[in-house]
Each structure stands twice: as C-alpha cells, then as structure tokens.
C-alpha positions as MATLAB code, in Angstrom:
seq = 'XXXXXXXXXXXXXXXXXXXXXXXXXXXXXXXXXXXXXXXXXXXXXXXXXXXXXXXXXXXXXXXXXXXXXXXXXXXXXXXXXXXXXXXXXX';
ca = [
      -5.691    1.819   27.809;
      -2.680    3.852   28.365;
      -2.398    7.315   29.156;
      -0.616   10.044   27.130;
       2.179    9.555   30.156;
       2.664    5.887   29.597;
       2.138    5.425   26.150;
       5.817    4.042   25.122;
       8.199    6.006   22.440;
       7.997    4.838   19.260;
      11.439    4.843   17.194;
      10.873    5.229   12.661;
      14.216    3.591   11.154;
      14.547    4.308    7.233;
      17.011    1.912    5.637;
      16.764    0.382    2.365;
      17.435   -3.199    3.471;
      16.043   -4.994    6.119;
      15.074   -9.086    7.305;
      14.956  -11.475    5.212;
      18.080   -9.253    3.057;
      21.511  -10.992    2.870;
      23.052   -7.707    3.444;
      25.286   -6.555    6.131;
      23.512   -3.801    7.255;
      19.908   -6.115    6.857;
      21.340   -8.003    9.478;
      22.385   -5.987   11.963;
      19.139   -3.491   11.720;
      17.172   -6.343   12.578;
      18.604   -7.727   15.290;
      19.080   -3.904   16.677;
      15.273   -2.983   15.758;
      13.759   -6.846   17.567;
      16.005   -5.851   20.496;
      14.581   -2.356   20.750;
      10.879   -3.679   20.334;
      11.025   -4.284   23.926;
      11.151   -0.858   25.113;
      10.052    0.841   21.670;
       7.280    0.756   19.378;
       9.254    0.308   16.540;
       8.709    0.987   12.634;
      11.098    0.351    9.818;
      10.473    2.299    6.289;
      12.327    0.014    3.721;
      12.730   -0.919    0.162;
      11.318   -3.744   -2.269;
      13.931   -6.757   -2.167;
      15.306   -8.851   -5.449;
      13.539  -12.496   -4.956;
      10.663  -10.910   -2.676;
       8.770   -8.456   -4.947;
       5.849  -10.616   -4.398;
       5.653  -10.598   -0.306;
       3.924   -8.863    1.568;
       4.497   -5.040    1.732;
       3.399   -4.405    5.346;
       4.538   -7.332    8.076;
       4.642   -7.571   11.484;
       7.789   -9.247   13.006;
       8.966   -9.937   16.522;
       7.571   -6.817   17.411;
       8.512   -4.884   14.713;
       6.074   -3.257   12.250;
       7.843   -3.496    8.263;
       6.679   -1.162    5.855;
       7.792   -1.719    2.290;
       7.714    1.021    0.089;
       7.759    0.394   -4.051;
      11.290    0.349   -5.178;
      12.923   -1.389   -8.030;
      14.781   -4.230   -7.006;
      17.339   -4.439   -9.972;
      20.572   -7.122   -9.303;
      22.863   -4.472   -7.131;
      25.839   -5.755   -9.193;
      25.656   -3.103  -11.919;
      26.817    0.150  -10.595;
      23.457    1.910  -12.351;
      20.923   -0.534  -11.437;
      22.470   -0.094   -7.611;
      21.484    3.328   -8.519;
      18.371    3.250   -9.544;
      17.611    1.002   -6.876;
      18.640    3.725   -4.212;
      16.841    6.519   -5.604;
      13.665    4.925   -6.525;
      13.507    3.428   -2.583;
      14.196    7.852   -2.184;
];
C-alpha cells in the first residue's frame, strides 16, 4: 500500500468530447490523457455522445478512468442543438 508520500498525483480533465468522438479535440485529449496515465492517475469528466447514448457511462481505458455525465447528444449541426448540447453537459 502506498504511503501519503508516494501515492501518485491524480490529474481531473473536463471536456465535453472524448474517445471514441470523431472530434478534433476527442482525439487529441485522448492520446494526451493515455500518455499521462503513466505518471498520473487520471480522470476525464465528459459528455453523452450522438450514436453512444447507450454505452457505458463509467469506463476504464488504457489507464484512464471515463466518467460520462447525462447530456443531450443532439446532431451538433444546428447552431441550437450545439447549444443545448454544451450547456446541458454544464
């Protein structure tokens, strides 16, 4: 068991998209977030995604512990339903 001393730093990232999203910034969290697992205990806070409102809501993966929160997960092609997506994932 590790001591208060040793215990490693854990690192919360809050981001509305994460793996398995087809956006940019999806993409680039996780491969920053599985990178960091190493050192980190790492935790990402993130929204409901179109297509995956049935998975899982809590998932570990490659080290990384994904929390989904309930959002709406409206088609992001509307400028309100990109809206509503954003501040329900608030």
């Amino acid at each position: 068991m590790r001591t208060r001393a040793q215990s490693r730093k854990r690192l919360l990232v809050l981001n509305q998209y994460y793996w398995p999203g087809v956006e940019a910034t999806a993409h680039l969290l996780t491969d920053l977030c599985e990178g960091l697992a190493d050192a980190y205990d790492v935790e990402v806070l993130t929204g409901v995604l179109r297509e995956h409102e049935h998975d899982p809501r809590v998932v570990d993966r490659n080290g990384v512990a994904i929390r989904r929160v309930r959002s709406t997960a409206f088609d992001r092609t509307g400028l309100a339903a990109r809206a509503a997506n954003y501040f329900s994932y608030l």
